[in-house]
C-alpha positions as a Markdown table, in Angstrom:
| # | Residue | x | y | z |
|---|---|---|---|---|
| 1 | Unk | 21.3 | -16.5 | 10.5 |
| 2 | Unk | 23.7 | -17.1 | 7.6 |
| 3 | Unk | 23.0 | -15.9 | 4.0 |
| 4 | Unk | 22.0 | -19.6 | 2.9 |
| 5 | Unk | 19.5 | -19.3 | 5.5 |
| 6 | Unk | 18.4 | -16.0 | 4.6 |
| 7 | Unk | 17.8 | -16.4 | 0.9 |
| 8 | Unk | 16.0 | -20.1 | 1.3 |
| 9 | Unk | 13.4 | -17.8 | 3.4 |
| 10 | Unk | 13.4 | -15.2 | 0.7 |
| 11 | Unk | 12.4 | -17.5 | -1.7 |
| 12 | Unk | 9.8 | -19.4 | 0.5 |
| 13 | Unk | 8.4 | -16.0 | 0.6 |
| 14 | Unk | 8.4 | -15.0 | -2.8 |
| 15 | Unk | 6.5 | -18.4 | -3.4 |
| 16 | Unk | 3.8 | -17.7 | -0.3 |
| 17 | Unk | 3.4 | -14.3 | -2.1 |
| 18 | Unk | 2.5 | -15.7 | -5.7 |
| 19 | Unk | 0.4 | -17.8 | -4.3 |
| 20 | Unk | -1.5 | -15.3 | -2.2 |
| 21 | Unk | -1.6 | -12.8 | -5.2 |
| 22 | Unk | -1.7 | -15.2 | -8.2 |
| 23 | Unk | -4.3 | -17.7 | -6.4 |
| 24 | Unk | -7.0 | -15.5 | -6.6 |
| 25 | Unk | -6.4 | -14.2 | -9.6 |
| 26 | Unk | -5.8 | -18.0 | -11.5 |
| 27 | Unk | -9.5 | -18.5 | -9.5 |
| 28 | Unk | -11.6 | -16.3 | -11.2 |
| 29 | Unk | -9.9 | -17.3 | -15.0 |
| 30 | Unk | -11.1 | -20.8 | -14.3 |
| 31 | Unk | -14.3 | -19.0 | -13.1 |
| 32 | Unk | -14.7 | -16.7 | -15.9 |
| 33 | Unk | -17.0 | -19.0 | -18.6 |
| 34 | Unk | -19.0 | -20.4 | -15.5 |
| 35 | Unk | -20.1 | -16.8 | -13.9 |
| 36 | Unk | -20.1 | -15.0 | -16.8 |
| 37 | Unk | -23.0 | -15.5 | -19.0 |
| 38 | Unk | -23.1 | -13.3 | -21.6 |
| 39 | Unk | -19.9 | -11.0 | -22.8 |
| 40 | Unk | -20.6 | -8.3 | -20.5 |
| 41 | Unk | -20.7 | -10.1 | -17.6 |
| 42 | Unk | -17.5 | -11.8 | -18.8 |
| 43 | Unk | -15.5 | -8.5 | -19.5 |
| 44 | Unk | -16.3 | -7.4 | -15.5 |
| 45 | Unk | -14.5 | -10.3 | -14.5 |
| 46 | Unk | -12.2 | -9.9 | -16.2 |
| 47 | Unk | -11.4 | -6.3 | -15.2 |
| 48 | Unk | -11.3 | -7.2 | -12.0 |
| 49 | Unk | -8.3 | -8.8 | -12.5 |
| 50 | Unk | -6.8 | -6.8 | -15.6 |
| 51 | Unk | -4.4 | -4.5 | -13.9 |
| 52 | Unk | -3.0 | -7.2 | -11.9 |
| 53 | Unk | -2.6 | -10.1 | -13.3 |
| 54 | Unk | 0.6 | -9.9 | -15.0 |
| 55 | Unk | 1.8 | -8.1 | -12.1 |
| 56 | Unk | 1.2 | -10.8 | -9.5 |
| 57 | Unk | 3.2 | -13.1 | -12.1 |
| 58 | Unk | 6.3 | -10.9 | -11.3 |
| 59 | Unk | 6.6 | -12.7 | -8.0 |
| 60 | Unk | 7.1 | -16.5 | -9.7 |
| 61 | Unk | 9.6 | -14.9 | -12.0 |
| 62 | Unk | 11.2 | -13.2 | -9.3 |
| 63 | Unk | 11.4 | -16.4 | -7.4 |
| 64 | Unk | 12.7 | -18.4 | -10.6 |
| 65 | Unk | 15.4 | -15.9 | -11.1 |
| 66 | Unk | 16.2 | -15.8 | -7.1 |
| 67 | Unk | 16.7 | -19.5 | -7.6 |
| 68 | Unk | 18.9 | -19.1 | -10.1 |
| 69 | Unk | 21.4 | -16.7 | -8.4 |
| 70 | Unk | 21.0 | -17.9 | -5.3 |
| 71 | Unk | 20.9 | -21.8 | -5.8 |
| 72 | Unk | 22.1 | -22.3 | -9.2 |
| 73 | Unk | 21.8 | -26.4 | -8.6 |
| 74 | Unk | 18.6 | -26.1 | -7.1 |
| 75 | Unk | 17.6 | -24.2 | -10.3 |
| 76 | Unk | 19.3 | -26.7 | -12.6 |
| 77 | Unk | 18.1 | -29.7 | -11.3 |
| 78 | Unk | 14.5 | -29.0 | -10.8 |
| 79 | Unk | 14.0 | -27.0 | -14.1 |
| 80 | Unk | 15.6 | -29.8 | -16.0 |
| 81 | Unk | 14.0 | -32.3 | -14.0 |
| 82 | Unk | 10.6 | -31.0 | -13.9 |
| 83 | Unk | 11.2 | -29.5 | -17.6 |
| 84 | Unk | 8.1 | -31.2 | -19.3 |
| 85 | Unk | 5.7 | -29.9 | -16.0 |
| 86 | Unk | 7.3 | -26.3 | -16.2 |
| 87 | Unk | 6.9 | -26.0 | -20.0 |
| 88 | Unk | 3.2 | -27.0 | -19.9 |
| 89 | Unk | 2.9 | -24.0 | -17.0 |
| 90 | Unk | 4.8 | -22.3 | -19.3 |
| 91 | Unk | 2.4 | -22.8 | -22.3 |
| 92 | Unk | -0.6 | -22.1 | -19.9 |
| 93 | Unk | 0.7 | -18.6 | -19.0 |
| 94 | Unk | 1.6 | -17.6 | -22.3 |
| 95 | Unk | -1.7 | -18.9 | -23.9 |
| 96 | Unk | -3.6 | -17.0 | -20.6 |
| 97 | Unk | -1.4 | -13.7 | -21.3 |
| 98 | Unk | -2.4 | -13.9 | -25.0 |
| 99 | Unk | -5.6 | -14.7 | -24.0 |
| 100 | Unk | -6.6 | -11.4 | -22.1 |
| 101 | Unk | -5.0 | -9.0 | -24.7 |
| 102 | Unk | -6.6 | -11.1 | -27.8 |
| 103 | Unk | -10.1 | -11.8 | -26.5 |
| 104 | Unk | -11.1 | -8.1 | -27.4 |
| 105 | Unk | -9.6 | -8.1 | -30.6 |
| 106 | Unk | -12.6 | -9.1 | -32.2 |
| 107 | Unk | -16.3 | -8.9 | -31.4 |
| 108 | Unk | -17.1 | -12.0 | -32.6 |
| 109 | Unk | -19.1 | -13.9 | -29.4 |
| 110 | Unk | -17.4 | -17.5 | -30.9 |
| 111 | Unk | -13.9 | -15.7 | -31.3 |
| 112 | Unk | -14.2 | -14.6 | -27.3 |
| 113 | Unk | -15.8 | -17.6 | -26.2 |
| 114 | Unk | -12.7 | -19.6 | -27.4 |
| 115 | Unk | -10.2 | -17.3 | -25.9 |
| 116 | Unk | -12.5 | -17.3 | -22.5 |
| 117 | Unk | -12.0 | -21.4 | -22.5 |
| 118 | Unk | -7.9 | -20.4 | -23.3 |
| 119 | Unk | -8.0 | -18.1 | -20.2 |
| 120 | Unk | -9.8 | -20.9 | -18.0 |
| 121 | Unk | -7.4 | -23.5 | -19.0 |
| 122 | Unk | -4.5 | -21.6 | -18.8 |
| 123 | Unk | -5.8 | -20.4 | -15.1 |
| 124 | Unk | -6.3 | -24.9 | -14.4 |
| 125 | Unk | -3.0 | -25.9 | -15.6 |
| 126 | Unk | -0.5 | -23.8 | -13.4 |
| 127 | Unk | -3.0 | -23.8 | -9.9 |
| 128 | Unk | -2.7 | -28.0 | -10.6 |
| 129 | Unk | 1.0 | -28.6 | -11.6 |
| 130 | Unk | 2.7 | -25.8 | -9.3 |
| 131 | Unk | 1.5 | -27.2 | -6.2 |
| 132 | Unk | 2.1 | -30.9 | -7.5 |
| 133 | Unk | 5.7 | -29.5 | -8.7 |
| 134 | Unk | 6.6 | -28.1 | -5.0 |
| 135 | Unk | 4.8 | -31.1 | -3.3 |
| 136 | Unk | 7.6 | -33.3 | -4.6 |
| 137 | Unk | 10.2 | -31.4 | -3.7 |
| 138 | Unk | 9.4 | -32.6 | 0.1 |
| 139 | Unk | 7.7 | -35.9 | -0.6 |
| 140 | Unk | 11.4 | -36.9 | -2.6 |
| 141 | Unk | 12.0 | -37.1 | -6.4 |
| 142 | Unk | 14.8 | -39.9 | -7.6 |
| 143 | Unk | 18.2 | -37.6 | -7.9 |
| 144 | Unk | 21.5 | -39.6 | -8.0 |
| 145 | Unk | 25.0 | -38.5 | -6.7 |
| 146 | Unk | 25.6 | -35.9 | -9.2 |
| 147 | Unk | 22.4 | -33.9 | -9.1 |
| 148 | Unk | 20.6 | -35.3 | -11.9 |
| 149 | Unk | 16.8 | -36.1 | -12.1 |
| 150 | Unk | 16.2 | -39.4 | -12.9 |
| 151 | Unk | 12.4 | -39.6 | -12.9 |
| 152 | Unk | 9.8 | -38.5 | -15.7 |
| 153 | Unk | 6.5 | -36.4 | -15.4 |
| 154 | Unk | 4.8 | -39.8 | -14.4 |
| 155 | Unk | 6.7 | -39.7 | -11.8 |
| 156 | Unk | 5.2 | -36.5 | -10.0 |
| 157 | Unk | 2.4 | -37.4 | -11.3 |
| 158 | Unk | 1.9 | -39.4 | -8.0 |
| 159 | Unk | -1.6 | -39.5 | -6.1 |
| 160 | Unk | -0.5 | -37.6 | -2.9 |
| 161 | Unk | 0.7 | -35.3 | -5.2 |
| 162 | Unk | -2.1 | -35.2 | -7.3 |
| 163 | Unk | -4.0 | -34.5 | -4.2 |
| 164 | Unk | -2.6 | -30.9 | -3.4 |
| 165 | Unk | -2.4 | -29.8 | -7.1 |
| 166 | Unk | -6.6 | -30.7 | -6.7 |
| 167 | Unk | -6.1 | -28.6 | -3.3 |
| 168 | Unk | -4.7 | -25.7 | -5.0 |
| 169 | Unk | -7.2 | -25.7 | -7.5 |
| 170 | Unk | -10.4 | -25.7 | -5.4 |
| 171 | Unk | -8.5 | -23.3 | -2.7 |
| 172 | Unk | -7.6 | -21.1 | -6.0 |
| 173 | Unk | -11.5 | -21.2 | -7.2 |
| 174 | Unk | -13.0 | -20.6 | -3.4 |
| 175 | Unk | -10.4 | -17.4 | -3.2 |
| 176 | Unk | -10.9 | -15.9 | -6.7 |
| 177 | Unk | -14.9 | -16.0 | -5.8 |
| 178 | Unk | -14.7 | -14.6 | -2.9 |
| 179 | Unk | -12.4 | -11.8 | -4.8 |
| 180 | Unk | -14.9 | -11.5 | -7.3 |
| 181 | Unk | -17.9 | -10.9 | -4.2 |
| 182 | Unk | -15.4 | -7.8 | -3.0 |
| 183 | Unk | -14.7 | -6.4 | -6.4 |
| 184 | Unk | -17.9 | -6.4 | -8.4 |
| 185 | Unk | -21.4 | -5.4 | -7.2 |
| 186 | Unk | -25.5 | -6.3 | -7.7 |
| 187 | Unk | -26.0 | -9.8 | -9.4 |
| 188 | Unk | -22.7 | -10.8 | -10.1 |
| 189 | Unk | -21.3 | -10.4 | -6.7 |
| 190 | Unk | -24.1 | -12.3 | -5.2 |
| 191 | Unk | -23.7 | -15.5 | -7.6 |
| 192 | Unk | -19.7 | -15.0 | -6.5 |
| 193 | Unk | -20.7 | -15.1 | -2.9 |
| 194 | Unk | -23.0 | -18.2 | -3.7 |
| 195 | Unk | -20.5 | -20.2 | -5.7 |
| 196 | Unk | -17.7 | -19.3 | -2.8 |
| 197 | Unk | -19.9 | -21.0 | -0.1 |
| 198 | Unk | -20.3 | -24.5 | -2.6 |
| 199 | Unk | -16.9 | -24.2 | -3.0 |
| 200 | Unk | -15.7 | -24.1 | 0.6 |
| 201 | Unk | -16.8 | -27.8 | 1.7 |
| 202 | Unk | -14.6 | -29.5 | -0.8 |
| 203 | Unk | -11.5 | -27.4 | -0.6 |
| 204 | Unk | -11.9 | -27.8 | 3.5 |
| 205 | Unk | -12.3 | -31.2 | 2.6 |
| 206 | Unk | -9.1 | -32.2 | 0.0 |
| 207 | Unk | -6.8 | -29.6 | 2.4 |
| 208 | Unk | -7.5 | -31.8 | 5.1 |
| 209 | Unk | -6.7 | -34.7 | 2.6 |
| 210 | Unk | -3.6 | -33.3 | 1.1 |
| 211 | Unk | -2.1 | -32.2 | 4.4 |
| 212 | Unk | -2.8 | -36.2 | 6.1 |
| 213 | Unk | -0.9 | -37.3 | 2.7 |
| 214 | Unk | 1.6 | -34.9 | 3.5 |
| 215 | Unk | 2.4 | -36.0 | 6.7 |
| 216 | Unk | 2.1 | -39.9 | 5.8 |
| 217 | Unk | 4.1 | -39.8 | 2.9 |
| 218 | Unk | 7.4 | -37.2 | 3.8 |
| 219 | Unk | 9.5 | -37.6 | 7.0 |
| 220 | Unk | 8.3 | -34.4 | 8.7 |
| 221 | Unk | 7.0 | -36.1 | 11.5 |
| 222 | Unk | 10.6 | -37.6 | 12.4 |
| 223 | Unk | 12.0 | -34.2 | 11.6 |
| 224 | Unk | 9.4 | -31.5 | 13.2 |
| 225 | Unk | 9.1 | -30.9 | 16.8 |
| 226 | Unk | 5.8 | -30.9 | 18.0 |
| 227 | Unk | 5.2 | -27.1 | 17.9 |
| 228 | Unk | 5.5 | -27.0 | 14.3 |
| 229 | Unk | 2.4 | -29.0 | 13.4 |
| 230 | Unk | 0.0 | -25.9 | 14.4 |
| 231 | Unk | 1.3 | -24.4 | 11.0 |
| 232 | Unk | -1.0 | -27.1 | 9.2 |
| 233 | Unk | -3.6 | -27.1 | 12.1 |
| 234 | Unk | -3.9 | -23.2 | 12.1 |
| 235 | Unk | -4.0 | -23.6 | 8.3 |
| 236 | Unk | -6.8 | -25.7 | 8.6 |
| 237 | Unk | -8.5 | -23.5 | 11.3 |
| 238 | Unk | -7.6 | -20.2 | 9.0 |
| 239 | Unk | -10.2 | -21.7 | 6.3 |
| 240 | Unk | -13.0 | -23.0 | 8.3 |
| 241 | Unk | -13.0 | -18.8 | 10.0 |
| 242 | Unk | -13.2 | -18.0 | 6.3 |
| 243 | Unk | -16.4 | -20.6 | 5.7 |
| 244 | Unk | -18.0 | -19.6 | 8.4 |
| 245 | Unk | -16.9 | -15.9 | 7.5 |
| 246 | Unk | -18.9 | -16.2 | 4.2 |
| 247 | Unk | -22.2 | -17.6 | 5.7 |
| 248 | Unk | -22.2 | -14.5 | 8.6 |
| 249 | Unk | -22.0 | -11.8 | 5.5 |
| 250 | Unk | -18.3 | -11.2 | 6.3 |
| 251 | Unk | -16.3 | -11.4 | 2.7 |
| 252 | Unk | -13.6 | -9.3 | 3.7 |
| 253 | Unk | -12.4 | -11.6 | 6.5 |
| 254 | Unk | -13.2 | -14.6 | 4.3 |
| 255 | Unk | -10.4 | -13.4 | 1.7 |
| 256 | Unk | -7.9 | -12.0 | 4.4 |
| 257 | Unk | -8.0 | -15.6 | 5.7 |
| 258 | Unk | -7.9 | -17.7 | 3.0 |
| 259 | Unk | -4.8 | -15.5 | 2.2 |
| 260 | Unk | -3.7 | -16.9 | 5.6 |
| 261 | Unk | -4.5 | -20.6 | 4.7 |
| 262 | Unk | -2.3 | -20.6 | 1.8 |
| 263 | Unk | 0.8 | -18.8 | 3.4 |
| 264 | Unk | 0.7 | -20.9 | 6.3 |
| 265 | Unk | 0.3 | -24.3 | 3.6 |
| 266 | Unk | 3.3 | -23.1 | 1.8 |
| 267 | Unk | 5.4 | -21.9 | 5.1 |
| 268 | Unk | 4.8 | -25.6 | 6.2 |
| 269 | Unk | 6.3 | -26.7 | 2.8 |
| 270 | Unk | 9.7 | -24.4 | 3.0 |
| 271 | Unk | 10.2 | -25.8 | 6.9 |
| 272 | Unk | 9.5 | -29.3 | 6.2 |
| 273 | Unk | 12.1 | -28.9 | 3.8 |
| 274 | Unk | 15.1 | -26.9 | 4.9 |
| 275 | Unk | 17.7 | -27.2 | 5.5 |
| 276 | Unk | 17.1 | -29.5 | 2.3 |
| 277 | Unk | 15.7 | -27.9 | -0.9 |
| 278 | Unk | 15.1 | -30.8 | -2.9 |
| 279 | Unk | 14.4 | -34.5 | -1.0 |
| 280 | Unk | 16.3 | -37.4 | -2.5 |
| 281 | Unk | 14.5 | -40.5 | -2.9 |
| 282 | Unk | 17.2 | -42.8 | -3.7 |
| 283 | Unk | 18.9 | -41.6 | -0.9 |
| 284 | Unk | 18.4 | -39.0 | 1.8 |
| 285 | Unk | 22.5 | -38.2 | 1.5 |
| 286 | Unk | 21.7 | -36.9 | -2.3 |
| 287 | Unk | 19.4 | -34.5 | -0.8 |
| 288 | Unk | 20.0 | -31.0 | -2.3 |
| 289 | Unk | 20.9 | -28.8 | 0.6 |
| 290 | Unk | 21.2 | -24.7 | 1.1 |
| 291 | Unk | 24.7 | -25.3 | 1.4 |
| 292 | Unk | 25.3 | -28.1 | -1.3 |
| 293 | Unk | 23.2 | -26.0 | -4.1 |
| 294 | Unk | 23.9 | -22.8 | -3.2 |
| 295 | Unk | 26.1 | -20.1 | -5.0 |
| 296 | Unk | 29.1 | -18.5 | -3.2 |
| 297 | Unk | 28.9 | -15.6 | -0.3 |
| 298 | Unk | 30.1 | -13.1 | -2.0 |
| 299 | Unk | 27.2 | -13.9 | -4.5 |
| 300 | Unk | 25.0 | -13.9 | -2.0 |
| 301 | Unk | 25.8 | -10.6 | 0.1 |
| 302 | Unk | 25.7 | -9.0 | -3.1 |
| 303 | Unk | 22.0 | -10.3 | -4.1 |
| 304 | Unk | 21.2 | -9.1 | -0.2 |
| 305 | Unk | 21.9 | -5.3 | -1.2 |
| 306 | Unk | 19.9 | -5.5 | -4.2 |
| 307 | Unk | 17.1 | -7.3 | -2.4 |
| 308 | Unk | 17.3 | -4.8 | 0.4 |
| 309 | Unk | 17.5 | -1.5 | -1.9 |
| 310 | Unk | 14.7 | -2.5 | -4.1 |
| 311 | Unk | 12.0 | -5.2 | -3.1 |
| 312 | Unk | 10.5 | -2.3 | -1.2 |
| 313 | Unk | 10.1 | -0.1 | -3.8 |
| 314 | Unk | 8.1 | -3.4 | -5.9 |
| 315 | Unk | 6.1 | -4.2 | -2.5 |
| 316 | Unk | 5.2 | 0.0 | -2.3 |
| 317 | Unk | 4.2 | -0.4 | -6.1 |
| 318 | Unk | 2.3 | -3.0 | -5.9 |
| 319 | Unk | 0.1 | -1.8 | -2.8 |
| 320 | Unk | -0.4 | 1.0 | -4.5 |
| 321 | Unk | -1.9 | -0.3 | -7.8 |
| 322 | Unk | -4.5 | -2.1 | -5.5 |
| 323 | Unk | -5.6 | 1.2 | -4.1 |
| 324 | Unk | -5.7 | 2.8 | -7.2 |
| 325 | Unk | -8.2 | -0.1 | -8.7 |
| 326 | Unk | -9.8 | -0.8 | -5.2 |
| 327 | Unk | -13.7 | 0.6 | -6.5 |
| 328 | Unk | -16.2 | -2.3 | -7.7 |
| 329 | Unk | -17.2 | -3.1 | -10.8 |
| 330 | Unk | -20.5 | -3.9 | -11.8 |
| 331 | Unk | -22.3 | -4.4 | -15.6 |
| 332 | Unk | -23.4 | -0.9 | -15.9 |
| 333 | Unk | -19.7 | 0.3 | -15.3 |
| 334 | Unk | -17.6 | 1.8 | -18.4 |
| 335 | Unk | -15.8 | -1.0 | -19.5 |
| 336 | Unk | -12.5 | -0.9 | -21.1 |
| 337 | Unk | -12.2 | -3.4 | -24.2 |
């Protein structure tokens, strides 16, 4: 395996991981003014979340700056490409970051109900355009013979699209309740477990969409042998466990294989594309490549020893932050403000 290779699968991974860690979390901000009747209720939920939220962010940073040393055209042609998408994800985080340090600031109930509608929106807007955003990078996006975008936000705007940013957004809101059924306890976890089981028939439902789009509408089926279409299938197969995991009383494996569902979604994305990292629609020879967009070896061994010396110590970290807040919360708990 050459460094090329190596750091496309890095980067795959660091997406699969935001996903995993960030689509729960995005789930229960768009859940928050929905489950949460009064303040109370609304400050559990968001606890649940509160000491790692900007944590699991880490990972689509990471990834961002990965691009950028790693595949420096990549980086440049999809971040000015997809500038106006990015900078209303952009907005969204910042207004949801703001939003859980300001909400307490006050104790107005209309100064926290405004900043609870901030955090749902700014939970919507990246779980819709992200997975619209990497979508395209497979389906194709017009780039010419010198790199350069030549489409506008209509552009990936497109229904198939469309279709798995509305994917990610119900998978997002079926995981984050299901979270919310492990970490909180008495009434709230059982309207989380309720919601979680209306939720499951239409994300089952627009995954099975999205992925029939996917196929139609990209060339993986001229590029894939056949043993690679059990990534989708077993995706598929990895939700309805966690369906039928809800109804039998089993939350635990519900999560664990959601968390399945959307690394396999996204592992399907990464191997439809490489070697390609960005699909030409004008024509498949403009196709950004690992080897066309990529920075130089040296560059690359070096970001290897980094990697190697210190993503462990983040993964270690990180595990141990979730054992730290693993106990449940539940309305009689001593909230912090």
């Amino acid at each position: 395996m050459d460094l090329n290779t190596l750091w496309f699968i890095l980067i795959g991974v660091l997406f699969a991981g935001f996903f995993f860690l960030e689509g729960f979390d995005y789930g229960v901000g768009m859940l928050l003014p929905f489950l949460g009747k009064d303040d109370r209720t609304r400050r559990v939920l968001i606890n649940t979340v509160g000491p790692h939220w900007d944590g699991n962010e880490v990972w689509l940073i990471t990834a961002g700056g990965a691009l950028f040393a790693a595949f420096p055209h990549w980086y440049a042609t999809m971040f000015s490409g997809f500038y106006i998408a990015f900078v209303l994800v952009l907005l969204a985080l910042i207004v949801r970051g703001v939003a859980f340090e300001f909400r307490s600031k006050l104790e107005s109930p209309r100064w926290r109900g405004v900043w609870d509608w901030m955090l749902f929106a700014g939970s919507l807007l990246p779980s819709l355009l992200l997975p619209v955003a990497l979508f395209n990078l497979l389906r194709g996006v017009p780039i010419d013979a010198k790199m350069t975008y030549q489409g506008s936000l209509i552009t990936l705007l497109n229904l198939p699209a469309l279709l798995w940013g509305l994917a990610g957004v119900l998978g997002f809101l079926f995981h984050g309740a299901i979270f919310l059924s492990l970490k909180t306890g008495g009434e709230i976890a059982a309207q989380a477990r309720t919601t979680a089981r209306r939720l499951w028939t239409p994300a089952f439902v627009v995954l099975l969409v999205a992925l029939a789009a996917g196929v139609l509408t990209t060339d993986v089926t001229t590029r894939w042998p056949a043993a690679l279409f059990l990534l989708p299938l077993l995706a598929v197969v990895a939700l309805g466990i966690s369906g039928l995991s809800l109804q039998k009383g089993h939350p635990s494996i519900a999560f664990v294989t959601v968390g399945i569902t959307i690394l396999l979604v996204v592992s399907s994305l990464f191997l439809g594309l490489y070697p390609r990292v960005m699909v030409s629609s004008l024509n498949p020879d403009w196709s950004l490549t690992i080897y066309t967009a990529s920075s130089s070896t040296y560059t690359l061994r070096i970001m290897s020893y980094i990697a190697l010396a210190l993503v462990p110590v983040v993964l270690l970290y990180q595990a141990w932050s979730y054992w730290v807040f693993r106990q449940r919360l539940v309305r009689e708990s001593s909230l912090e403000y």
